[in-house]
ChimeraX commands (.cxc) that place a marker at each C-alpha (Angstrom):
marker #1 position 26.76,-88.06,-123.57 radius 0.5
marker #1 position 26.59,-84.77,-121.45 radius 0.5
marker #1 position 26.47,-81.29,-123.26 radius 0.5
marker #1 position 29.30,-80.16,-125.56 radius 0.5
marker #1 position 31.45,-77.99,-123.51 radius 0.5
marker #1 position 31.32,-74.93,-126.51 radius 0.5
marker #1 position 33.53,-72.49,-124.54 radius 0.5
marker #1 position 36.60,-75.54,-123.75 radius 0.5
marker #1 position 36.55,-75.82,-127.85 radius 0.5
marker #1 position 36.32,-72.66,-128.53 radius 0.5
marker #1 position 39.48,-71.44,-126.45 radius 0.5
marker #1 position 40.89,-75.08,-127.70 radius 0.5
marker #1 position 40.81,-73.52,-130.62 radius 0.5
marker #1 position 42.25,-70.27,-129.93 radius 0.5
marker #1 position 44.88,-71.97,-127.96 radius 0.5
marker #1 position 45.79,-74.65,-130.81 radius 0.5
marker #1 position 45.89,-71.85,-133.34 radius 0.5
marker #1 position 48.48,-69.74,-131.33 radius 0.5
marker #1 position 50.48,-72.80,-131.04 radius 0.5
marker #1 position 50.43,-73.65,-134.87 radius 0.5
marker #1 position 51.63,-70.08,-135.32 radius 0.5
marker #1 position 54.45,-70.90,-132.41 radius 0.5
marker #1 position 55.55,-73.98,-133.94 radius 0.5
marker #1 position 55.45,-72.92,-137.61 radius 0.5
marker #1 position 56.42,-69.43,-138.09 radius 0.5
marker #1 position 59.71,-68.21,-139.40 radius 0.5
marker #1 position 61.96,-68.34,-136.82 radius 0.5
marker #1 position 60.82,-71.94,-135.29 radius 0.5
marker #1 position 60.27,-74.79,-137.72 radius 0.5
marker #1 position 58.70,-73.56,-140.44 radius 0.5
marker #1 position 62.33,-73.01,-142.38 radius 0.5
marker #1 position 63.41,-76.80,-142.22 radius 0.5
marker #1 position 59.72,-78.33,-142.43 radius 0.5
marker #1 position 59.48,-76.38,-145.54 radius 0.5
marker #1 position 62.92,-77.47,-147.60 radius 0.5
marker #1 position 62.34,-81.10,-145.75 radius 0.5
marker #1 position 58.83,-80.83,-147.99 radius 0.5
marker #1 position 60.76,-79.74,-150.90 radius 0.5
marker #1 position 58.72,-76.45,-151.68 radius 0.5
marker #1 position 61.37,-74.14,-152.28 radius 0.5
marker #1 position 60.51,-71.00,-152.84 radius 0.5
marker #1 position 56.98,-71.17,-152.92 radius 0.5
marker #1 position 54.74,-69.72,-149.63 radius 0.5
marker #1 position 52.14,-71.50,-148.06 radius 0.5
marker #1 position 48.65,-70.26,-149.94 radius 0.5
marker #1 position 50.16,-69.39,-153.18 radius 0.5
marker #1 position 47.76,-71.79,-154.95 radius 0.5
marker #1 position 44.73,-71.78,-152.79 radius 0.5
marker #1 position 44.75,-69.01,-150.67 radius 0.5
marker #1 position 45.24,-67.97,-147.20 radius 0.5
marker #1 position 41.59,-68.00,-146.70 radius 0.5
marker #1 position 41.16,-71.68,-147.81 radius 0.5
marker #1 position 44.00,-72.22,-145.79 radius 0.5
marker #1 position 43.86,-71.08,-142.51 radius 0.5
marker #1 position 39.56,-71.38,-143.06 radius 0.5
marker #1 position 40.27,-75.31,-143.66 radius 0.5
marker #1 position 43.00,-75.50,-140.44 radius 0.5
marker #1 position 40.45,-73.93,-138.35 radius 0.5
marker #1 position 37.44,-75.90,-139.00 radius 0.5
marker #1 position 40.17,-78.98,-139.02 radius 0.5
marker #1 position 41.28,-78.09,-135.08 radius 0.5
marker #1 position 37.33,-77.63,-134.37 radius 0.5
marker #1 position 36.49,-80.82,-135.46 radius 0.5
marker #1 position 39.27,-82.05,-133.59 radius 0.5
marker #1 position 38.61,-80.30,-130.52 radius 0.5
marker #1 position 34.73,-81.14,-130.33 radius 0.5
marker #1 position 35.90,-85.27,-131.29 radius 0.5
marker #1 position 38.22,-84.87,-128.33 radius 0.5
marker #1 position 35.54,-83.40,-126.39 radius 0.5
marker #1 position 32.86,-86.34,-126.91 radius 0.5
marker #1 position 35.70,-88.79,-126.26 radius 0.5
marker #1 position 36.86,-87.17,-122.77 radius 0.5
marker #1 position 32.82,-86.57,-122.16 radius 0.5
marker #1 position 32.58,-90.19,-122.39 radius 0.5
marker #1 position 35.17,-91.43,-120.58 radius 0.5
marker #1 position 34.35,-89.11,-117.66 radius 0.5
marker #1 position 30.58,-91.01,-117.76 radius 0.5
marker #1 position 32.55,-93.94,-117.37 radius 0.5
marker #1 position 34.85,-93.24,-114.49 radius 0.5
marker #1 position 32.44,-89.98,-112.69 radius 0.5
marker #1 position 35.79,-87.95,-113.10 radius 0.5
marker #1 position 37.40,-86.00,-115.48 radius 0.5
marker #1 position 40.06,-82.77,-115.04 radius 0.5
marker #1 position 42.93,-81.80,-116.53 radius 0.5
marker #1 position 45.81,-84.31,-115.91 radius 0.5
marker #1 position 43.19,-87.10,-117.01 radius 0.5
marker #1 position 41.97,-85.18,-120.01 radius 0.5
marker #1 position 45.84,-84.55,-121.01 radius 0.5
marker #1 position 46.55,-88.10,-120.47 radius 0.5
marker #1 position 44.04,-89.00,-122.51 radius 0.5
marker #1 position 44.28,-86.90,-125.55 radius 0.5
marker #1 position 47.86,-87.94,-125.35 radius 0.5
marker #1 position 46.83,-91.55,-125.86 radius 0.5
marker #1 position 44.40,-90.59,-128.93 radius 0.5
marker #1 position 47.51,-88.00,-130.10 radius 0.5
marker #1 position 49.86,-91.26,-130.31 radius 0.5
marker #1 position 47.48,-93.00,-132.19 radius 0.5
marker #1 position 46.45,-90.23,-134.81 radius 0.5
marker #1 position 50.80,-89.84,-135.26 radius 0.5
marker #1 position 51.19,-93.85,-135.88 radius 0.5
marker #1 position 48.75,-93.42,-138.60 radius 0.5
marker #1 position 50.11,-90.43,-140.15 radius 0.5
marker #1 position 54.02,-91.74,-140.11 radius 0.5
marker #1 position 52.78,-93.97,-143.12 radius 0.5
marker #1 position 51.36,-90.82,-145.24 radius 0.5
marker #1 position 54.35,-88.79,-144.90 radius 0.5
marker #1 position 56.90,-91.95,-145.55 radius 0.5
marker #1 position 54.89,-93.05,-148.73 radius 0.5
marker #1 position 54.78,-89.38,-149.67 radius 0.5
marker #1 position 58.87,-89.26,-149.80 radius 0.5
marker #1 position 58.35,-86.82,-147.05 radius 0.5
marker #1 position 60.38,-89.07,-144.47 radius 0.5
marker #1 position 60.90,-89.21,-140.68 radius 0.5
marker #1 position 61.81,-85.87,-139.99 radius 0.5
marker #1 position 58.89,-84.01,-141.60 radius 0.5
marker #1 position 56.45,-86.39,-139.54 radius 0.5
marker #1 position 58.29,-85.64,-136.41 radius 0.5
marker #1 position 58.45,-81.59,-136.86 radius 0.5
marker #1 position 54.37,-82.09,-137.54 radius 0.5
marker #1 position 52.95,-84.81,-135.40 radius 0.5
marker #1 position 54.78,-82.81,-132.28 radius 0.5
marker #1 position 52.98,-80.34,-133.05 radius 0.5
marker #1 position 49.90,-82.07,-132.81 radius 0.5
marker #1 position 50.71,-84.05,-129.94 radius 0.5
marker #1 position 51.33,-80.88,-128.02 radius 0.5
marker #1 position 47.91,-79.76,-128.96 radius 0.5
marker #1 position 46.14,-82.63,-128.34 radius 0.5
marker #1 position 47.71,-82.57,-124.99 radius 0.5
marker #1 position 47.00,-79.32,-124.13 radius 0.5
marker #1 position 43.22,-79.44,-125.80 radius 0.5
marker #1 position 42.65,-82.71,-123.53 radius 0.5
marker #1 position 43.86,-80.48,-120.30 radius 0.5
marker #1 position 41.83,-77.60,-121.21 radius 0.5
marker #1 position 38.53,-79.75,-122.00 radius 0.5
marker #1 position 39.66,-81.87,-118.79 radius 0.5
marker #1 position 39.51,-78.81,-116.78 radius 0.5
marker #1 position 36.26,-78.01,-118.04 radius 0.5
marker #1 position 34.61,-81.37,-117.13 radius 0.5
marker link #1:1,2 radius 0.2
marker link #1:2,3 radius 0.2
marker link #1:3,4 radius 0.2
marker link #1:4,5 radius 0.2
marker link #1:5,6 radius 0.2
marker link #1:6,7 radius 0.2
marker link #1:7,8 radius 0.2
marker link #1:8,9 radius 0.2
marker link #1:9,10 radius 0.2
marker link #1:10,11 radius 0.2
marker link #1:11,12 radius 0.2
marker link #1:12,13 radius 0.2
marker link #1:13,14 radius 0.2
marker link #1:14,15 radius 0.2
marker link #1:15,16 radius 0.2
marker link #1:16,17 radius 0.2
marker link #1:17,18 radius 0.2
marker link #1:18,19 radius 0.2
marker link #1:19,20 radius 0.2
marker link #1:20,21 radius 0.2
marker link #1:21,22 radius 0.2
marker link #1:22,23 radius 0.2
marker link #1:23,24 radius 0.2
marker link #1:24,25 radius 0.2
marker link #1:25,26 radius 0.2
marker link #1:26,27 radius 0.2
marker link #1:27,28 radius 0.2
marker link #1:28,29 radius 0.2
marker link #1:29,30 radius 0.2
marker link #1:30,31 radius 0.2
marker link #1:31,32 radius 0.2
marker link #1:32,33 radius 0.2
marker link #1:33,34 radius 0.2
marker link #1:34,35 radius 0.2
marker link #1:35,36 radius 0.2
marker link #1:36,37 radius 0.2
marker link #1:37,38 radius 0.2
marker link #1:38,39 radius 0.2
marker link #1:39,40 radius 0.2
marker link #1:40,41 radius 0.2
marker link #1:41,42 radius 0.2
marker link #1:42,43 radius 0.2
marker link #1:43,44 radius 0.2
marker link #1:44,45 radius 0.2
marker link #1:45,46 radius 0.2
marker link #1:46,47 radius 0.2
marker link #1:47,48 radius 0.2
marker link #1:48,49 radius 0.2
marker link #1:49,50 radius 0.2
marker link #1:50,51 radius 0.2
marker link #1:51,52 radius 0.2
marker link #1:52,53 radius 0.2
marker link #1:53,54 radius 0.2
marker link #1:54,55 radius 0.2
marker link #1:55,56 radius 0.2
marker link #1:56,57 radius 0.2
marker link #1:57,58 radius 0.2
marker link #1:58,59 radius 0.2
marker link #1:59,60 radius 0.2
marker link #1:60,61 radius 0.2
marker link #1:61,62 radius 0.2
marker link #1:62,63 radius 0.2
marker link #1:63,64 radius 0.2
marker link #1:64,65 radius 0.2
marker link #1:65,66 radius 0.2
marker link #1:66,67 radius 0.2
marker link #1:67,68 radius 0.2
marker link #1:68,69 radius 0.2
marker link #1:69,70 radius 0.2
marker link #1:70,71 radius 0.2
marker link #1:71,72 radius 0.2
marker link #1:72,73 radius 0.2
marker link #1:73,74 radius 0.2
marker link #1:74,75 radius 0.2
marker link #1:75,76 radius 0.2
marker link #1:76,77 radius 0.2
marker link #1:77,78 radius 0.2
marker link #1:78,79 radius 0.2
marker link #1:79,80 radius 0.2
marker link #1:80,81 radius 0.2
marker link #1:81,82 radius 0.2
marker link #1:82,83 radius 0.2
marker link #1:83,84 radius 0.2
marker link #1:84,85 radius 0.2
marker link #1:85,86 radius 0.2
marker link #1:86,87 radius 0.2
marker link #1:87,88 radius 0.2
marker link #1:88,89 radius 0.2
marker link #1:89,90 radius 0.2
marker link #1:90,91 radius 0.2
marker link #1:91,92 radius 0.2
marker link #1:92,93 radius 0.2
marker link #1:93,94 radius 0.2
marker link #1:94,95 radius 0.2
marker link #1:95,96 radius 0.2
marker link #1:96,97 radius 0.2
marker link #1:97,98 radius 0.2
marker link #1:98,99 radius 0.2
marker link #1:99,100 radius 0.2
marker link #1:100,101 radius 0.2
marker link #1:101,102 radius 0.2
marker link #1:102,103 radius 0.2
marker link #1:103,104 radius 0.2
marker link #1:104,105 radius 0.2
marker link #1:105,106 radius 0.2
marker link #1:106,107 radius 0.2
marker link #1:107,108 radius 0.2
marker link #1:108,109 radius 0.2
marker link #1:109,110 radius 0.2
marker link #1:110,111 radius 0.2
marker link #1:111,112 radius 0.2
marker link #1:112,113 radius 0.2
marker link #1:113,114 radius 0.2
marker link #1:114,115 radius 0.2
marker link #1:115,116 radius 0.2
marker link #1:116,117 radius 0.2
marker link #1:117,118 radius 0.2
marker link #1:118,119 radius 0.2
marker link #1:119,120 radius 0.2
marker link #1:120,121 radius 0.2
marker link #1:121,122 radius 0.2
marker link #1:122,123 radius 0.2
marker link #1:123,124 radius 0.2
marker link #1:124,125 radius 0.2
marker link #1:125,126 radius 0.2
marker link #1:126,127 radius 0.2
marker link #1:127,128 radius 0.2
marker link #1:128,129 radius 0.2
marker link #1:129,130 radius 0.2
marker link #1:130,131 radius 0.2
marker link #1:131,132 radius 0.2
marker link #1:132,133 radius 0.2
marker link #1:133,134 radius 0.2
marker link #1:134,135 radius 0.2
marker link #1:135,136 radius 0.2
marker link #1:136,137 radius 0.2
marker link #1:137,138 radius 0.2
view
């Protein structure tokens, strides 16, 4: 494996976080994901903080990024090409396979379809762009 591509996860990161805020803030879907979760009229953080929160997304969609970043590393080893069609196309195919796995939790959870599909497209569309940006980087 080839060097970690720090600056790629680091704007991966940047870029995924703007996104979250995008997809989940009061006038997109955070109204409906909420009620579909059955929280009411609690806030996100009111038991753990927004510190523990956000801190714990963060180092979650570093982790991710630098994972995504070995695997694209890797596959451009394999084929001597990587950029940022391939590296979307990839993360695309790791993004469906991180969503099958997750529409169990949020079934068994009572969550049901909808709350999966509101969250795993938000991931996917990370992932997606992520695998781009770290594409273009390799």
């Amino acid at each position: 494996m080839g060097d970690i591509n720090l600056i790629g996860i680091l704007i991966s990161t940047l870029v995924t976080l703007a996104s979250g805020f995008a997809w989940f803030n009061g006038k997109t879907f955070f109204p409906v994901w909420w009620k579909l979760m059955g929280k009411g009229d609690t806030q996100p953080g009111d038991n753990g903080g927004m510190v523990v929160l956000f801190g714990g997304s963060t180092i979650g969609i570093i982790v991710q990024a630098t994972m995504l970043e070995l695997l694209l590393d890797a596959l451009r080893n394999e084929s001597g090409y990587m950029g940022s069609l391939a590296g979307a196309g990839w993360a695309f195919l790791a993004a469906m396979l991180m969503a099958a796995a997750a529409l169990g939790h949020r079934l068994f959870a009572g969550h049901g379809f909808r709350v999966w599909l509101i969250e795993v497209g938000n991931d996917v569309l990370n992932f997606v762009v992520v695998g781009a940006i770290l594409g273009a980087f390799n």
